[in-house]
N, C-alpha and C positions, 0 to 999 in steps of 0.2 A: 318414142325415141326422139332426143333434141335435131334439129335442124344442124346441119355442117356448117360452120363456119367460112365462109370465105376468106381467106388470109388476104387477098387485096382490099377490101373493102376493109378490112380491121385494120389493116397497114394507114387506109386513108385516114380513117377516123381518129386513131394516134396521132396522128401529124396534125390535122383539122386540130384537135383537142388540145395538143400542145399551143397553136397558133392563137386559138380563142383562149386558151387561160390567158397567155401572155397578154392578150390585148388585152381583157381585162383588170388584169395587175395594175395597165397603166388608165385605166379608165374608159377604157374606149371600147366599142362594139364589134363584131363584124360581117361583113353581108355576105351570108349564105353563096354567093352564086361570083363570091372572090376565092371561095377555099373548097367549094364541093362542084363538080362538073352536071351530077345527076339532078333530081327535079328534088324539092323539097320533100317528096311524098318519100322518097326513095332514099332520103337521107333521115327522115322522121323511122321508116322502115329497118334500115340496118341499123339502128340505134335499138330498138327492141328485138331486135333478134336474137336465139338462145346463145347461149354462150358468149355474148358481147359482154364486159361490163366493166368498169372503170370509167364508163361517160355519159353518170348519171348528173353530172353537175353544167354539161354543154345544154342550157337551153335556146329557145327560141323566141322570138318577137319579132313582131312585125312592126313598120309605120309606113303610112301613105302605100301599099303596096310592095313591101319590101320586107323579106325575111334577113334577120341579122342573129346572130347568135352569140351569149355571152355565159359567164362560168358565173354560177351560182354559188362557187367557192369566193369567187371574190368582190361579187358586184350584187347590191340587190335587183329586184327585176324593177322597181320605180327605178332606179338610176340608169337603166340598161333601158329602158323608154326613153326618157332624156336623152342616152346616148346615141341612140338609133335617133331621133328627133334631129339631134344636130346635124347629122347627114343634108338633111334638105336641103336642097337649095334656096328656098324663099327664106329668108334668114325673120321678116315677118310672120310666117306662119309659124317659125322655132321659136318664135320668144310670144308670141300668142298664145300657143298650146301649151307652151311649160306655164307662162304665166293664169293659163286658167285650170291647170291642174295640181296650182299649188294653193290657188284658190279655194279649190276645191276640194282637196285632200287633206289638205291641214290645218284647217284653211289659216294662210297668212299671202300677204304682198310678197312678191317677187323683188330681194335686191336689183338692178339693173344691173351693177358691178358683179354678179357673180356672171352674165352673159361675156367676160372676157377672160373666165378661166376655166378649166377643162368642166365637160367635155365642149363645151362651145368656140372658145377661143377668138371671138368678135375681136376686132379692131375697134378702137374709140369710134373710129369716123364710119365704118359699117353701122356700129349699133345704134350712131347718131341716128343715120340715115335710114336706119330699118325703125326706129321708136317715131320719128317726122312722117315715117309712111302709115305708121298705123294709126296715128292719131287726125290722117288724112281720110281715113277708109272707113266706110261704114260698115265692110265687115268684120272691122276690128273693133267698135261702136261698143263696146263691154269694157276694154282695156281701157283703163289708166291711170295717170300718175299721181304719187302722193311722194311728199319730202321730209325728211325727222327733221327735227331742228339742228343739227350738225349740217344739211346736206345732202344727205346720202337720197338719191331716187330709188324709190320703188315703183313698181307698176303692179294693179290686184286689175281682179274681174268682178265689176259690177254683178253681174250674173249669181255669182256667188259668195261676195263678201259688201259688206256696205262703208260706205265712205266712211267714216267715220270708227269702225273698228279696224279697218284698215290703217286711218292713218296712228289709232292707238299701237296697233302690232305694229308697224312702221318704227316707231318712235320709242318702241320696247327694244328692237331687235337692232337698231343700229346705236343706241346711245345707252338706256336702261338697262342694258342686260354688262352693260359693259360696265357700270356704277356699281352694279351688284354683286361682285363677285367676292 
């Protein structure tokens, strides 16, 4: 015989579900312990529960310590890292990690210009200040920069892409690709 349902806990998770598609729609994540009172274990729990079901698309992710949840209806889970990512407050550690897991993923250079529109939303003069500090710090010593001939900065990871195909994707992706169309 299935498990009863509890009608408050289904009541939360409608509302949770509602609040997390939303922010998704607009690109944004959000953090498990703004929208659920209970412990993660306890919300990964009433989610499988019998008779639960319409919130099969509220996932989960973590960064640095932190459960966020985002709708798989409208966000992939790469961009729902990023988004969760943005959260941080070391705005260095946010444009390090995205920039070495695009290194790594796909691998190409990171625009710098896309660090000032969702989900990050940098200030010029922050992302000045956060690219002066990583290129001060040895443990940012992987990252950095390359220019198309337009311009445009990019930043790659050493680690995973080498200078010189970097600065070819570089110079594909801000000028090239724009010739070609």
């Amino acid at each position: 015989m299935p498990e009863s349902v509890d009608p408050i806990p289904l009541e939360r998770l409608k509302v949770l579900a509602t609040k997390v598609r939303a922010a998704s729609r607009s690109s944004s994540v959000v953090r498990l312990d703004q929208v659920w009172t209970g412990t993660e274990d306890e919300f990964l729990k009433s989610r499988c529960t019998d008779g639960v079901a319409g919130f099969e698309d509220v996932a989960l992710i973590r960064d640095r310590g932190r459960a966020y949840l985002y709708s798989e209806r409208h966000m992939t889970r790469q961009y729902a890292a990023v988004a969760a990512r943005a959260h941080c407050e070391d705005i260095r550690h946010v444009i390090a990690e995205t920039v070495r897991a695009d290194s790594a993923t796909y691998p190409r250079p990171t625009p710098v210009a896309s660090f000032t529109s969702p989900p990050f939303l940098l200030s010029p003069e922050a992302l000045n200040a956060a690219i002066d500090g990583i290129s001060d710090d040895p443990v940012y010593a992987d990252i950095h920069p390359v220019w198309a001939s337009d311009g445009a900065l990019f930043l790659f990871s050493s680690d995973h892409l080498a200078s010189p195909h970097a600065e070819s994707l570089a110079e594909w992706m801000a000028v090239g690709s724009l010739n070609n169309r």
